[in-house]
mmJSON file of the N, C-alpha and C atoms, coordinates in Angstrom:
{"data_MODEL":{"atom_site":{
"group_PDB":["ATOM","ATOM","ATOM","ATOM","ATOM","ATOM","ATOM","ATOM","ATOM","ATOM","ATOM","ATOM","ATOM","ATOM","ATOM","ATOM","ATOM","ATOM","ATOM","ATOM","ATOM","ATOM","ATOM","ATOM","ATOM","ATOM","ATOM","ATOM","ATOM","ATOM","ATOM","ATOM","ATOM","ATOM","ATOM","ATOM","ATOM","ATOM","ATOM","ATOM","ATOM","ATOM","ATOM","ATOM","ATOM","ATOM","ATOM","ATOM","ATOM","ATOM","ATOM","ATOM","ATOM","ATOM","ATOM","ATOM","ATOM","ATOM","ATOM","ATOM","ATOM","ATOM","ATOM","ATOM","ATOM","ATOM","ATOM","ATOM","ATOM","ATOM","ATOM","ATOM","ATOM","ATOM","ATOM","ATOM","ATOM","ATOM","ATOM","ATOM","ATOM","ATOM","ATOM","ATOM","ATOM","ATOM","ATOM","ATOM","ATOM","ATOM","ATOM","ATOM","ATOM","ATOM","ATOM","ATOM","ATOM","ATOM","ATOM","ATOM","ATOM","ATOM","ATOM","ATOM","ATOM","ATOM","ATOM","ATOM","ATOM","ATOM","ATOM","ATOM","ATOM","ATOM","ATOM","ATOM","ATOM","ATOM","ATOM","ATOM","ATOM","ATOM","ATOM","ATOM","ATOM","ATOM","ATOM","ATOM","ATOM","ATOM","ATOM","ATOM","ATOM","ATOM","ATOM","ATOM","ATOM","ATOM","ATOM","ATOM","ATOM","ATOM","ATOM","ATOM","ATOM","ATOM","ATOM","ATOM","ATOM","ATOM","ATOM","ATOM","ATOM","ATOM","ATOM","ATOM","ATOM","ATOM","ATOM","ATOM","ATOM","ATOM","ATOM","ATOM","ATOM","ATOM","ATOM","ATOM","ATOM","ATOM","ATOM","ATOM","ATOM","ATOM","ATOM","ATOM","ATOM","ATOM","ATOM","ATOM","ATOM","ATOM","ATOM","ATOM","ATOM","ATOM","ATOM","ATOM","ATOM","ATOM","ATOM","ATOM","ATOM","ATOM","ATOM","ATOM","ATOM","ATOM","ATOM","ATOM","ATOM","ATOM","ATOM","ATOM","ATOM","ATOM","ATOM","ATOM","ATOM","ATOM","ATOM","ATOM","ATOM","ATOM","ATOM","ATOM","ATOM","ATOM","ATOM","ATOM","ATOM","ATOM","ATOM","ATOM","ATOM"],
"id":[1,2,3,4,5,6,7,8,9,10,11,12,13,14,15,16,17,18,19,20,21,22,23,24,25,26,27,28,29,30,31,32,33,34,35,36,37,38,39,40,41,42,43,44,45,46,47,48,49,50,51,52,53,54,55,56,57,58,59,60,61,62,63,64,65,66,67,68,69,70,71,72,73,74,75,76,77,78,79,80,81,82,83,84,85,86,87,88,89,90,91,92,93,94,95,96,97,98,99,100,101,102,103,104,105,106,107,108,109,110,111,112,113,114,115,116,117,118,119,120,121,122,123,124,125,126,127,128,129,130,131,132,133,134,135,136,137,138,139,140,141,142,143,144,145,146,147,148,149,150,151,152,153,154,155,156,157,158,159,160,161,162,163,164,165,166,167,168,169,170,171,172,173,174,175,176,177,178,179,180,181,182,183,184,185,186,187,188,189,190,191,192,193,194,195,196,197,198,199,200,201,202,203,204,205,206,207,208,209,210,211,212,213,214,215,216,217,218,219,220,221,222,223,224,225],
"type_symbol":["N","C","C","N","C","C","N","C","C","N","C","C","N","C","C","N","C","C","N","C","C","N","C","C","N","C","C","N","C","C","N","C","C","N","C","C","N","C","C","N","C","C","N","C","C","N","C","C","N","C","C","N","C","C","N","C","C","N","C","C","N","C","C","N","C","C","N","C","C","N","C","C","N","C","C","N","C","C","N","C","C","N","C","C","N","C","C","N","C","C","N","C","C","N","C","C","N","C","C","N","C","C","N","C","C","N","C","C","N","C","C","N","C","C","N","C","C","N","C","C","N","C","C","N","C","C","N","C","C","N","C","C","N","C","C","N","C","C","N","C","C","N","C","C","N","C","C","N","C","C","N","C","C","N","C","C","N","C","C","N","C","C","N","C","C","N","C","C","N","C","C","N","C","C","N","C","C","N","C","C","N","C","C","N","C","C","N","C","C","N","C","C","N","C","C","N","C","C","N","C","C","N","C","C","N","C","C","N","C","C","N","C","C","N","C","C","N","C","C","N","C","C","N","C","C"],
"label_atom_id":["N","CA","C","N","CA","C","N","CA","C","N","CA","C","N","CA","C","N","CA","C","N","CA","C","N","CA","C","N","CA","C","N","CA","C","N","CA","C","N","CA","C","N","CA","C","N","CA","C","N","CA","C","N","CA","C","N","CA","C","N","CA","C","N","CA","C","N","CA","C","N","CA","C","N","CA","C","N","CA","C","N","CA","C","N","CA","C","N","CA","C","N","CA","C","N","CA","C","N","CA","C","N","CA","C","N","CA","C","N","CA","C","N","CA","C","N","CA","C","N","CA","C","N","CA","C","N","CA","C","N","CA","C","N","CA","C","N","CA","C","N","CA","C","N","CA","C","N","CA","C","N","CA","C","N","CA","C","N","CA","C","N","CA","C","N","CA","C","N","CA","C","N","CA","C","N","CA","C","N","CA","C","N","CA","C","N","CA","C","N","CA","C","N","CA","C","N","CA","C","N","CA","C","N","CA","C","N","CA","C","N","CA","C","N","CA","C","N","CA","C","N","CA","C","N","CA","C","N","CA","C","N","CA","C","N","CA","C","N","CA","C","N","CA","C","N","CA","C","N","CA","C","N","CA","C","N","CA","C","N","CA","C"],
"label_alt_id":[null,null,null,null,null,null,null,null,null,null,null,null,null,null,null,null,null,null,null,null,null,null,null,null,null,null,null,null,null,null,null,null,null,null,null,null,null,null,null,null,null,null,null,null,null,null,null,null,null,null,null,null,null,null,null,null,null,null,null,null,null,null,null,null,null,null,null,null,null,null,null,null,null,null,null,null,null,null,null,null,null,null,null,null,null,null,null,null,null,null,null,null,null,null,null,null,null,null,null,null,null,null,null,null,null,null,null,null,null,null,null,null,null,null,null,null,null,null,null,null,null,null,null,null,null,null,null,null,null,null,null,null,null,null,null,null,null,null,null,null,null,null,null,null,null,null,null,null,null,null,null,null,null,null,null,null,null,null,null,null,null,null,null,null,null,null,null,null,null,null,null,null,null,null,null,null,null,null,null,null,null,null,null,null,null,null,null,null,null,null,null,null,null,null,null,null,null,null,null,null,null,null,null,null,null,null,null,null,null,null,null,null,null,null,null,null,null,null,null,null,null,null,null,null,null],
"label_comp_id":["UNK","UNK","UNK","UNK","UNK","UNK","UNK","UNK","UNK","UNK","UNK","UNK","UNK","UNK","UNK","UNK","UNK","UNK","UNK","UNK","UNK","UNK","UNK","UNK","UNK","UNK","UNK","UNK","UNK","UNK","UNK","UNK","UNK","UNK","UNK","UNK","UNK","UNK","UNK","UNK","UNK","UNK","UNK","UNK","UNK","UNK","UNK","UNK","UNK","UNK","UNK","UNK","UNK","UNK","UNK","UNK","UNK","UNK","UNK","UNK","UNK","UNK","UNK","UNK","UNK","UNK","UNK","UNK","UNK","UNK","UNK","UNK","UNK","UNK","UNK","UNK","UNK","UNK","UNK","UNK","UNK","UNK","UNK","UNK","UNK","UNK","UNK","UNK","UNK","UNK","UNK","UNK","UNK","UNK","UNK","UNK","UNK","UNK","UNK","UNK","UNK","UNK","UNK","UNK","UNK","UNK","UNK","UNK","UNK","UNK","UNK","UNK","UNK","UNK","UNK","UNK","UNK","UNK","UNK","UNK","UNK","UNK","UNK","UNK","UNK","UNK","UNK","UNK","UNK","UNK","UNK","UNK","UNK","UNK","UNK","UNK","UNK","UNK","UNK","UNK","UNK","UNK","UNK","UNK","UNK","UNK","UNK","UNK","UNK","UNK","UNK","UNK","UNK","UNK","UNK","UNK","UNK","UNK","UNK","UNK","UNK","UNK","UNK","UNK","UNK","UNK","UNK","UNK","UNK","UNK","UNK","UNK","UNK","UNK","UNK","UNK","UNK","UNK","UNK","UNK","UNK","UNK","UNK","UNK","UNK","UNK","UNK","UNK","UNK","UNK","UNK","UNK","UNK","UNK","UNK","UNK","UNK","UNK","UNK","UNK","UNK","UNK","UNK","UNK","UNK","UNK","UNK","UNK","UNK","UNK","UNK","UNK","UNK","UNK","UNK","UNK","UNK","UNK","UNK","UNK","UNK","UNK","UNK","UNK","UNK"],
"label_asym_id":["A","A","A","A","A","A","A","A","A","A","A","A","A","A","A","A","A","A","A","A","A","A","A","A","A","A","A","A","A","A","A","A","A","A","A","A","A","A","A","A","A","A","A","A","A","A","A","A","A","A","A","A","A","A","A","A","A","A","A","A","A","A","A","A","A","A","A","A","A","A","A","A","A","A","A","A","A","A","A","A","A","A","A","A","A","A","A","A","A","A","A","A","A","A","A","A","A","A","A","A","A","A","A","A","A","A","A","A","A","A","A","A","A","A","A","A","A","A","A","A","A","A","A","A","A","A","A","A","A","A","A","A","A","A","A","A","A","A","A","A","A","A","A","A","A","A","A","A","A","A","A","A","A","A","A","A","A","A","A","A","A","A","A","A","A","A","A","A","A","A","A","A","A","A","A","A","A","A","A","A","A","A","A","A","A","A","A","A","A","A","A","A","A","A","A","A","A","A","A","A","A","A","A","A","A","A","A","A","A","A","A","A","A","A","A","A","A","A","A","A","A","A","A","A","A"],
"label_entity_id":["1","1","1","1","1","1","1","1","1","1","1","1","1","1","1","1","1","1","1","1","1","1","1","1","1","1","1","1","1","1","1","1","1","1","1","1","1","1","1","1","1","1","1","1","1","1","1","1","1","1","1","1","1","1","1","1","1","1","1","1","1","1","1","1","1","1","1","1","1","1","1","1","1","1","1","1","1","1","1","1","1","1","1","1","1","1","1","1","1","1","1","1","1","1","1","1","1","1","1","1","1","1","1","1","1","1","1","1","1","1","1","1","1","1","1","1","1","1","1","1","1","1","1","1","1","1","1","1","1","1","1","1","1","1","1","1","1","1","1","1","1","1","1","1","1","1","1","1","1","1","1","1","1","1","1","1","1","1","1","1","1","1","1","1","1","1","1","1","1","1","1","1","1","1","1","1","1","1","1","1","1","1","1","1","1","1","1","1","1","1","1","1","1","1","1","1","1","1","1","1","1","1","1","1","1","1","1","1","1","1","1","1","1","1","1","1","1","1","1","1","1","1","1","1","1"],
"label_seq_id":[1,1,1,2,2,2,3,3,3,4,4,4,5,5,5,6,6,6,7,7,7,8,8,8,9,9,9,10,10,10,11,11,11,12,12,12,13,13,13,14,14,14,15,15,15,16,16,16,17,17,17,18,18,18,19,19,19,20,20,20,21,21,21,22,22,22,23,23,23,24,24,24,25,25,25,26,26,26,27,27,27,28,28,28,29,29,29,30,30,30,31,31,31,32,32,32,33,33,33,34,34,34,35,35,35,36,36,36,37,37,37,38,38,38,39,39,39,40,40,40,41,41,41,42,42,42,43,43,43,44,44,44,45,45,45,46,46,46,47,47,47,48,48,48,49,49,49,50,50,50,51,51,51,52,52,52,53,53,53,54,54,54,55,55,55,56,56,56,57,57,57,58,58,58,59,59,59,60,60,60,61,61,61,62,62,62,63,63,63,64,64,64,65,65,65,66,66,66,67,67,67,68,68,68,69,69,69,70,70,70,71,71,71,72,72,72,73,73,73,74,74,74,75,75,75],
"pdbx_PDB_ins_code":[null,null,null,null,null,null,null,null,null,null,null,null,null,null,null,null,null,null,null,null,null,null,null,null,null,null,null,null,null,null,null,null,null,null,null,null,null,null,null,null,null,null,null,null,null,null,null,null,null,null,null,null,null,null,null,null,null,null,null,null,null,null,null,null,null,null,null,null,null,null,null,null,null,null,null,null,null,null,null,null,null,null,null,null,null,null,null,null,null,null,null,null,null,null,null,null,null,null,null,null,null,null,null,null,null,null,null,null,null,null,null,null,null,null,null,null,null,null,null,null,null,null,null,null,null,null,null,null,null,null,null,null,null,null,null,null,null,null,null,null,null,null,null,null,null,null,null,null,null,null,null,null,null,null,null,null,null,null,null,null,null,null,null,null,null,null,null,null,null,null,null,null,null,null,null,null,null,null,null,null,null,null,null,null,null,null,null,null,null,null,null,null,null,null,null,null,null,null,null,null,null,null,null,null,null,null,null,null,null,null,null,null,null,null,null,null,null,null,null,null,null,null,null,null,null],
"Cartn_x":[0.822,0.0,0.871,2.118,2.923,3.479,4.089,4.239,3.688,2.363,1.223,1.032,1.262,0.736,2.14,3.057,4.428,4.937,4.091,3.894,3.653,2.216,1.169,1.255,2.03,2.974,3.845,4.681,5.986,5.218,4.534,3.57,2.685,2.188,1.205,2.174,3.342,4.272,5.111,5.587,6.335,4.717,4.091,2.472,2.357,2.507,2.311,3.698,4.364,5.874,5.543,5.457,5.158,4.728,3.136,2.603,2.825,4.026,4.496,5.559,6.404,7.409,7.626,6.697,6.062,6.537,5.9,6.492,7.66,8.238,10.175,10.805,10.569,11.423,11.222,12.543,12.882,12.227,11.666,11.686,12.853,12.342,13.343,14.431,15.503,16.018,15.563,15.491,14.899,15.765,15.137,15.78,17.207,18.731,19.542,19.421,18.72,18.639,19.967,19.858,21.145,22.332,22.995,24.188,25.427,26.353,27.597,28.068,28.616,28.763,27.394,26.91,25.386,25.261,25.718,25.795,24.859,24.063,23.224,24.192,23.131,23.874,24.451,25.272,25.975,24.978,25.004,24.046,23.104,24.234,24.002,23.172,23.128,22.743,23.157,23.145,24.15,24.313,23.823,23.989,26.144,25.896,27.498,27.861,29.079,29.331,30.276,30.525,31.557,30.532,29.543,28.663,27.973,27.546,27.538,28.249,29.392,31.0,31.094,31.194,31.584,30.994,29.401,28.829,28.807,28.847,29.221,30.514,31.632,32.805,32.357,32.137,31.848,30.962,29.978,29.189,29.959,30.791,31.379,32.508,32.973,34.213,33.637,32.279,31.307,31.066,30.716,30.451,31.786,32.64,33.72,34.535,34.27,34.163,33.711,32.527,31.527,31.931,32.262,32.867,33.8,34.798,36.137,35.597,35.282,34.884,34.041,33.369,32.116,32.871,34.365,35.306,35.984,36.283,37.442,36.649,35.305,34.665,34.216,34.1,33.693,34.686,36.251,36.987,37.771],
"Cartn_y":[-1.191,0.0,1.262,1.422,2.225,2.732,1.522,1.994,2.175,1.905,2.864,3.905,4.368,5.675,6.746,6.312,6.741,6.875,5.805,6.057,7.354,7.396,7.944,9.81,9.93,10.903,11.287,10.273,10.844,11.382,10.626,10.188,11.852,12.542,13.435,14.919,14.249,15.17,15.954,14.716,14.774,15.148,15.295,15.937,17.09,17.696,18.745,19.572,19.515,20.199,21.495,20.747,21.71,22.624,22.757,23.779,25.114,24.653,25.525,26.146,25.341,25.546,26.247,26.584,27.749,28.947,29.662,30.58,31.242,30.086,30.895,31.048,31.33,31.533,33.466,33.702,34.888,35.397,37.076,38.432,38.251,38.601,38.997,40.435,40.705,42.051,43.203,44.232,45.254,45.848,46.424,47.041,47.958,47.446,48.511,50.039,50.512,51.507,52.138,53.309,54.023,53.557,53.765,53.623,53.207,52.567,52.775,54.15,54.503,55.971,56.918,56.376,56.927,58.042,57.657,58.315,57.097,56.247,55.348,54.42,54.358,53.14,52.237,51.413,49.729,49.464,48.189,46.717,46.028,45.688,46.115,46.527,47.696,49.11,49.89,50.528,51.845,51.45,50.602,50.259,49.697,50.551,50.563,49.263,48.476,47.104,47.778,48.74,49.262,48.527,49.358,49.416,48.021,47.291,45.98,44.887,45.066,44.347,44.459,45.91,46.381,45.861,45.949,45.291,43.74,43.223,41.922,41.261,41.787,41.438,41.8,42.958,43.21,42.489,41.626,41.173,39.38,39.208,38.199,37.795,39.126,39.447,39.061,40.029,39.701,38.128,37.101,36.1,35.278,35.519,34.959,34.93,36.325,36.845,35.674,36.214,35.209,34.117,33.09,31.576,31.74,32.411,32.902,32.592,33.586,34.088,32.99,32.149,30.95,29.916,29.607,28.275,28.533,29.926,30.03,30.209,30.389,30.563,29.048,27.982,26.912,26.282,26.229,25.482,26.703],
"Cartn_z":[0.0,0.0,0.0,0.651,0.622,-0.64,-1.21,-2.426,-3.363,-3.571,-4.283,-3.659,-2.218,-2.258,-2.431,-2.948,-3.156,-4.408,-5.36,-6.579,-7.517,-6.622,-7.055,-6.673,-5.487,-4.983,-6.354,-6.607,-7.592,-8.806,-9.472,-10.914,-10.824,-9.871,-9.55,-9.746,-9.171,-9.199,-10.337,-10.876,-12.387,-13.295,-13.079,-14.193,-13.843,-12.361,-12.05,-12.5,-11.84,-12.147,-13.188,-14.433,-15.627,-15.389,-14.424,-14.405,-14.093,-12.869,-11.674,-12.488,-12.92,-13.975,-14.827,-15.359,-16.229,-16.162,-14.679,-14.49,-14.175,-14.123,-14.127,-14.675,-16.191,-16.916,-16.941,-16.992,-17.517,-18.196,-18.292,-19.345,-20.55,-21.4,-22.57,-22.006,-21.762,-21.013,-22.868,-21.997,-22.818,-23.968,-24.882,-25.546,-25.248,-25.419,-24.844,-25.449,-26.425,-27.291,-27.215,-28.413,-28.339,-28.785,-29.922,-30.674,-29.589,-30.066,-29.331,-28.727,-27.899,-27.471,-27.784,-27.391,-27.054,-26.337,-25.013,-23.581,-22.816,-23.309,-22.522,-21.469,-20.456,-19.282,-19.973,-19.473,-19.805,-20.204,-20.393,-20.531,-19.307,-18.477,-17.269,-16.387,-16.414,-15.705,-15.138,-14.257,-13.914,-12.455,-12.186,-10.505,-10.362,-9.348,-8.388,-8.012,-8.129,-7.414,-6.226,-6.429,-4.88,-3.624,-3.002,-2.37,-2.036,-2.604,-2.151,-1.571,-2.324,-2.087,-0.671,-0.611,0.943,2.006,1.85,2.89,2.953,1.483,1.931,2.889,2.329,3.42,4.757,5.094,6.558,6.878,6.644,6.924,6.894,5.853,6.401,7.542,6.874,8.199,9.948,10.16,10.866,11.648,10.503,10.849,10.754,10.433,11.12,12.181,12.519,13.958,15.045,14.698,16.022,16.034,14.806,14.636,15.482,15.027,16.206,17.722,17.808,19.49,20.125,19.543,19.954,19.857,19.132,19.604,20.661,20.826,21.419,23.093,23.145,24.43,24.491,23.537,23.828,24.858,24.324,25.504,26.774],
"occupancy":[1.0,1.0,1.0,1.0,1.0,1.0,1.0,1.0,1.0,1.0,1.0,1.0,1.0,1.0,1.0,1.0,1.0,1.0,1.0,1.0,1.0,1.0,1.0,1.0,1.0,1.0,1.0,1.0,1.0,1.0,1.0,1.0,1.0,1.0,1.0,1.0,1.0,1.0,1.0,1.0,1.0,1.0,1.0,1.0,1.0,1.0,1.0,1.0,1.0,1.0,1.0,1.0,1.0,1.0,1.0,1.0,1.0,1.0,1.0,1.0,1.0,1.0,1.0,1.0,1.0,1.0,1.0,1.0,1.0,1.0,1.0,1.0,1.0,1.0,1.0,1.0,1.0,1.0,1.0,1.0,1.0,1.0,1.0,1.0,1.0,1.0,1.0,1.0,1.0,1.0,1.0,1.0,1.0,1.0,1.0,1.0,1.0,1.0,1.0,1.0,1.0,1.0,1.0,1.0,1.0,1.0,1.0,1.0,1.0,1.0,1.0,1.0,1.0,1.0,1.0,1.0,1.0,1.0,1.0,1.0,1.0,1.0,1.0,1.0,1.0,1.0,1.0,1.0,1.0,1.0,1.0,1.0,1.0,1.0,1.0,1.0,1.0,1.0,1.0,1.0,1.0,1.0,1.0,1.0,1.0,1.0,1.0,1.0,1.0,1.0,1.0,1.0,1.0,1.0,1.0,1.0,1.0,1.0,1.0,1.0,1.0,1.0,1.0,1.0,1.0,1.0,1.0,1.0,1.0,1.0,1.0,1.0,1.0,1.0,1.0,1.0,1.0,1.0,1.0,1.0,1.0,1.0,1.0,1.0,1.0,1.0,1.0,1.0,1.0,1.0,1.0,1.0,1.0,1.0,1.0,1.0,1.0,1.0,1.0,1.0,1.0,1.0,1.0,1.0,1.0,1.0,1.0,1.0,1.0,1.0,1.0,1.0,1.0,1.0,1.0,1.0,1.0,1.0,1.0,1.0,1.0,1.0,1.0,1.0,1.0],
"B_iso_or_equiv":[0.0,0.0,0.0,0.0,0.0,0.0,0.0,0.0,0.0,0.0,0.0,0.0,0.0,0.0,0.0,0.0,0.0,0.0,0.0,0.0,0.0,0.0,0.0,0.0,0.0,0.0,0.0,0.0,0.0,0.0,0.0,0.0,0.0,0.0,0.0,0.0,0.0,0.0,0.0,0.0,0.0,0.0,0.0,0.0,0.0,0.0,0.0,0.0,0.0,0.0,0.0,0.0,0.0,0.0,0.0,0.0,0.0,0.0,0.0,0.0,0.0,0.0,0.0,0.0,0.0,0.0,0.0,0.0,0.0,0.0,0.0,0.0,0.0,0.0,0.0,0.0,0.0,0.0,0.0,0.0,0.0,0.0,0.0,0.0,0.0,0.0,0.0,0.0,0.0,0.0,0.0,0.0,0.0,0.0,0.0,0.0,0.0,0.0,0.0,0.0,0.0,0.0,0.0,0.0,0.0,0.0,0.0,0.0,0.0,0.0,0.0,0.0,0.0,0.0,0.0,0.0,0.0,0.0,0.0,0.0,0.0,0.0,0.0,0.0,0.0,0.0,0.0,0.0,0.0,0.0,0.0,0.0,0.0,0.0,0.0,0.0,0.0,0.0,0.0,0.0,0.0,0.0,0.0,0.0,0.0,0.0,0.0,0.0,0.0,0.0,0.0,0.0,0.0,0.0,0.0,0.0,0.0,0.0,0.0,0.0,0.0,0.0,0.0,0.0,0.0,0.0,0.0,0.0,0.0,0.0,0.0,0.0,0.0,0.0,0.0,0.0,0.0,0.0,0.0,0.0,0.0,0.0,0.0,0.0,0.0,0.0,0.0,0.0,0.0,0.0,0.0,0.0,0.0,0.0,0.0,0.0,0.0,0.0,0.0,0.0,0.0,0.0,0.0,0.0,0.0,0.0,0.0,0.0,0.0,0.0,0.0,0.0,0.0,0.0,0.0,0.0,0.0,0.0,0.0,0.0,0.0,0.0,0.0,0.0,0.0],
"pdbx_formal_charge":[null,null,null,null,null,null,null,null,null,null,null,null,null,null,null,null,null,null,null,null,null,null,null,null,null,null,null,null,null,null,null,null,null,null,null,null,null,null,null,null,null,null,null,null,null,null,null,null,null,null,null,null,null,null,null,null,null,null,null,null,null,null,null,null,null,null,null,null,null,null,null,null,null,null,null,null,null,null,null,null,null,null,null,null,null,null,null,null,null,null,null,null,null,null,null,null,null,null,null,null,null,null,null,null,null,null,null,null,null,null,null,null,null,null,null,null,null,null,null,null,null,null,null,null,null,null,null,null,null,null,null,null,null,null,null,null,null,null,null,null,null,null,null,null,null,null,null,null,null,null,null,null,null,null,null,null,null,null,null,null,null,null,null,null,null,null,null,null,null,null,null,null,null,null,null,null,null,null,null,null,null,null,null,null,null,null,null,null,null,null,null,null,null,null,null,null,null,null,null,null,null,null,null,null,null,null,null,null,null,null,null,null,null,null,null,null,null,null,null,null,null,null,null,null,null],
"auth_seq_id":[1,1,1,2,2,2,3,3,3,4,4,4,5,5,5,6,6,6,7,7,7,8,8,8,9,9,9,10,10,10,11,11,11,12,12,12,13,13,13,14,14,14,15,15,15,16,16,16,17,17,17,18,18,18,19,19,19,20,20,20,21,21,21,22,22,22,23,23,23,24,24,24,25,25,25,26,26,26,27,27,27,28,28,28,29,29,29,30,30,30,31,31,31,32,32,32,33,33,33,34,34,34,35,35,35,36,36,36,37,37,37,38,38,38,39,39,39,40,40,40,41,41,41,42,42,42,43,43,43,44,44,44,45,45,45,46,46,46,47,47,47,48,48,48,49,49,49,50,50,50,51,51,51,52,52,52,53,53,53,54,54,54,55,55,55,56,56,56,57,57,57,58,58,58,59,59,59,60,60,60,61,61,61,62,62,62,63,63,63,64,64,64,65,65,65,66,66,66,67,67,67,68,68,68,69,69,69,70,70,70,71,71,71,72,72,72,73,73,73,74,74,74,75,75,75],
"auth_comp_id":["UNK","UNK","UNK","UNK","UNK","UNK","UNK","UNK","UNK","UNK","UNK","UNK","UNK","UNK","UNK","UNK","UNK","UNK","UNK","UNK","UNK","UNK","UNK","UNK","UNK","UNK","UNK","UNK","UNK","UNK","UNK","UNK","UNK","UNK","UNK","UNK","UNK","UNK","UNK","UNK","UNK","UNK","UNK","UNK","UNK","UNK","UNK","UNK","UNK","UNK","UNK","UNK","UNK","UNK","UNK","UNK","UNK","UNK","UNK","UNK","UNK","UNK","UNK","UNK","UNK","UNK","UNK","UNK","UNK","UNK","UNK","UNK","UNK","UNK","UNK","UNK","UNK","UNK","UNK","UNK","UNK","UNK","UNK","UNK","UNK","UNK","UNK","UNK","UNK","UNK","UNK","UNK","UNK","UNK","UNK","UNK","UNK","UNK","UNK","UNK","UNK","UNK","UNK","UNK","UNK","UNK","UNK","UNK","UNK","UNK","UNK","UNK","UNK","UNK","UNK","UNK","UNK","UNK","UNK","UNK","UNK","UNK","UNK","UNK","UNK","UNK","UNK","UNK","UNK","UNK","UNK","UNK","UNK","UNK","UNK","UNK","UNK","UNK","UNK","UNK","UNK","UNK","UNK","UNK","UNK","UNK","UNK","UNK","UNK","UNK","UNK","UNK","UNK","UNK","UNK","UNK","UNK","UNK","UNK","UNK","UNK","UNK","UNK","UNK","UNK","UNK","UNK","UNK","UNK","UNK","UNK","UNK","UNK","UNK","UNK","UNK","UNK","UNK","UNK","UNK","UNK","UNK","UNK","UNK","UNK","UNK","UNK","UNK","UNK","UNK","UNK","UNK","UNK","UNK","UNK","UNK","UNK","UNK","UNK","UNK","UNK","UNK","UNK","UNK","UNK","UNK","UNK","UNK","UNK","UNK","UNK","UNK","UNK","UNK","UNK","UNK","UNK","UNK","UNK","UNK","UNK","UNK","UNK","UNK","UNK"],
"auth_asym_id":["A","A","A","A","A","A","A","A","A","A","A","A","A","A","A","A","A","A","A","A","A","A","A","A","A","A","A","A","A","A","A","A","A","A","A","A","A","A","A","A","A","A","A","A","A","A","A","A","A","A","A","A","A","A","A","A","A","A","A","A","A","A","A","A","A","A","A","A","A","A","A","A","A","A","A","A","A","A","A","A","A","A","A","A","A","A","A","A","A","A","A","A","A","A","A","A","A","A","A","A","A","A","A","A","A","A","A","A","A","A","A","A","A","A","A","A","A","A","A","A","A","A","A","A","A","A","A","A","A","A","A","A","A","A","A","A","A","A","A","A","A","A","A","A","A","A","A","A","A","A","A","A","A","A","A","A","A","A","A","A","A","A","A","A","A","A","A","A","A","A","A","A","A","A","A","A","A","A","A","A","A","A","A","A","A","A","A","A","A","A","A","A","A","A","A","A","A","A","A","A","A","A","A","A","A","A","A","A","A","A","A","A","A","A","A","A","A","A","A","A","A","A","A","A","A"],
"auth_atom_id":["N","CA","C","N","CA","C","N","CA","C","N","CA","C","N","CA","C","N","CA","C","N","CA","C","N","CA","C","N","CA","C","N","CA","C","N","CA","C","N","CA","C","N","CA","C","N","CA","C","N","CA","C","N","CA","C","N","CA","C","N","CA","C","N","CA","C","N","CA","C","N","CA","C","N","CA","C","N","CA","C","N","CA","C","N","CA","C","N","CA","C","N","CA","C","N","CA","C","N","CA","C","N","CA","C","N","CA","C","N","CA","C","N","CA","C","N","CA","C","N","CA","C","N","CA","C","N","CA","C","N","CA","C","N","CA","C","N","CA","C","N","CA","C","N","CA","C","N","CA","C","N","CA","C","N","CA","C","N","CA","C","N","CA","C","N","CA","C","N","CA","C","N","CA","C","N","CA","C","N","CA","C","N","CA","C","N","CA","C","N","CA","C","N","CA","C","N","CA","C","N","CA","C","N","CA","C","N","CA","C","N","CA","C","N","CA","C","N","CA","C","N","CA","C","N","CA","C","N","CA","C","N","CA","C","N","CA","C","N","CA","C","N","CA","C","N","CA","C","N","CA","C","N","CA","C","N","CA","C","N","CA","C"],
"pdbx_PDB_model_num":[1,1,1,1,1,1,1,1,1,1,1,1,1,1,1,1,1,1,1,1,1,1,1,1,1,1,1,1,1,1,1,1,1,1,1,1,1,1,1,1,1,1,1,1,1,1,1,1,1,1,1,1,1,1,1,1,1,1,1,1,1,1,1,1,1,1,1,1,1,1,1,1,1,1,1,1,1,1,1,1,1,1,1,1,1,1,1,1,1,1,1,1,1,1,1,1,1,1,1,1,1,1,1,1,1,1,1,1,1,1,1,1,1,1,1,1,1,1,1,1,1,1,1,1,1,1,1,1,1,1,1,1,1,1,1,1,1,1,1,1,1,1,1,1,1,1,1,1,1,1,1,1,1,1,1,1,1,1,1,1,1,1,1,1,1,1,1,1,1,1,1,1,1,1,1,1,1,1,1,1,1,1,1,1,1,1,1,1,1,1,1,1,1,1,1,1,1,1,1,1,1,1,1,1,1,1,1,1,1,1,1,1,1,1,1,1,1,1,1,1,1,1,1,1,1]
}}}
C-alpha cells in the first residue's frame, strides 16, 4: 500500500511540475537603445558594485568573527 501511495505521490508530481514551472522563466532584457557611445547606461545598468562588495565582506568578516569568538569561548 505504501508503495502505491508513493507512486502515485511521484507520478502526480512529475504531471504537475510543468505547471508551476512555467512561471520561471525569464523576461526577454529590454531594448539597450542608443548607438555605441550613445551616452546610454551599460548593458548592465548603472547600478554601483563598490557598495555591495563592501557590505558583503563586513558582513562576512562579521560572521567569522563570532565563529572565532564561539570556539574560542567553547573550551
Amino acid at each position: 500500500m505504501k508503495k502505491i501511495i508513493k507512486r502515485i505521490l511521484i507520478i502526480s508530481f512529475l504531471v504537475c511540475s510543468p505547471l508551476f514551472l512555467s512561471n520561471v522563466f525569464a523576461d526577454l532584457p529590454p531594448d539597450p537603445g542608443g548607438g555605441p557611445g550613445g551616452g546610454d547606461l551599460p548593458v548592465g545598468g548603472g547600478s554601483p558594485i563598490g557598495g555591495g562588495l563592501v557590505i558583503l565582506m563586513t558582513l562576512g568578516a562579521a560572521y567569522g568573527s563570532k565563529k572565532i569568538f564561539d570556539a574560542r569561548k567553547k573550551y
